[in-house]
C-alpha positions in Angstrom: -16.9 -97.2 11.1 -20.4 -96.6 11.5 -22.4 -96.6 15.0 -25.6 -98.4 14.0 -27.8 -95.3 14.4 -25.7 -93.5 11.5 -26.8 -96.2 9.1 -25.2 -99.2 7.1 -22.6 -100.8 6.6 -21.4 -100.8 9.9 -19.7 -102.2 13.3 -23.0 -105.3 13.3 -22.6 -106.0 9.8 -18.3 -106.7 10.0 -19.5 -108.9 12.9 -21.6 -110.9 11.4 -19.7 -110.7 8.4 -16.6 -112.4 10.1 -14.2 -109.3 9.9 -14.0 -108.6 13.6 -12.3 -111.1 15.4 -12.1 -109.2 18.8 -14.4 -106.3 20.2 -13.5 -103.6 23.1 -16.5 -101.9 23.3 -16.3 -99.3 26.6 -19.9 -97.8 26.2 -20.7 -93.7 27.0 -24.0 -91.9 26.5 -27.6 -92.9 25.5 -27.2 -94.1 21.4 -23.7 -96.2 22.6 -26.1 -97.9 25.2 -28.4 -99.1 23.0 -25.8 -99.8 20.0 -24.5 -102.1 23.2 -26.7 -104.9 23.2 -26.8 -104.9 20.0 -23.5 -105.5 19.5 -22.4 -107.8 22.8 -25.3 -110.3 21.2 -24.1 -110.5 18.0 -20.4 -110.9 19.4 -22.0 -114.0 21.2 -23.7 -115.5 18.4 -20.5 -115.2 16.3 -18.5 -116.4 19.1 -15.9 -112.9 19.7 -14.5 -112.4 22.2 -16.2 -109.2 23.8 -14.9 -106.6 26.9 -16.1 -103.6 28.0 -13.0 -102.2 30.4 -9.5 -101.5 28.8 -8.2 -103.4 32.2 -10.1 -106.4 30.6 -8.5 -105.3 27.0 -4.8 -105.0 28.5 -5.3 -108.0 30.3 -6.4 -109.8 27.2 -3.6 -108.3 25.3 -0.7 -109.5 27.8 -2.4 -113.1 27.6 -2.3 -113.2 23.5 1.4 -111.9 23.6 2.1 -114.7 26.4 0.5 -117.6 24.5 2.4 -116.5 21.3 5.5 -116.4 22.9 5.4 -119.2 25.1 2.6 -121.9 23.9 -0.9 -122.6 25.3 0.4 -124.2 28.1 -2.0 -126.1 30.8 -5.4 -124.6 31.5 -6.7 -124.4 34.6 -9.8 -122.7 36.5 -9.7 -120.0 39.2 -10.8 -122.7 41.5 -7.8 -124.8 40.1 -5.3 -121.6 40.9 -7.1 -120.6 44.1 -7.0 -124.6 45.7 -3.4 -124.5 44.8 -2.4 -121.3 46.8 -3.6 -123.0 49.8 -2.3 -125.7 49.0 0.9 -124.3 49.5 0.6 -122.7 53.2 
């Protein structure tokens, strides 16, 4: 795949194209910086999901895997989590 310095078609066009459904994008160097807002807009505009750590990736991951194999469940906020751990003392 094509950074977007190196020309068409590439990473921008399969985003706004629909093919990329998830991006992991862990920047290094000058060209990757500015390919980085590039890219981190569009994601927004086409509403994918976008990280830039593989701790945010993995974490990501194990959540997929967890609602495939277990259901949505109930949502809650951190606030939600964090009033209910004090809750408990």
């Amino acid at each position: 795949m094509k950074k977007l310095y190196e020309g068409r078609p590439n990473i921008l066009d399969m985003i706004t194209n629909g093919q990329i459904q998830l991006i992991i994008n862990s920047p290094a160097g000058k060209e990757s910086r500015h390919d980085d807002s590039y890219l981190r807009k569009a994601a927004i505009k086409a509403k994918v999901p976008y990280m830039t750590t593989m701790a945010a990736a993995k974490a990501t991951a194990k959540g997929i895997r967890y609602v495939k194999e277990n259901g949505q469940g109930e949502v809650k906020s951190l606030q939600q989590l964090h009033g209910e751990i004090h809750d408990k003392e």
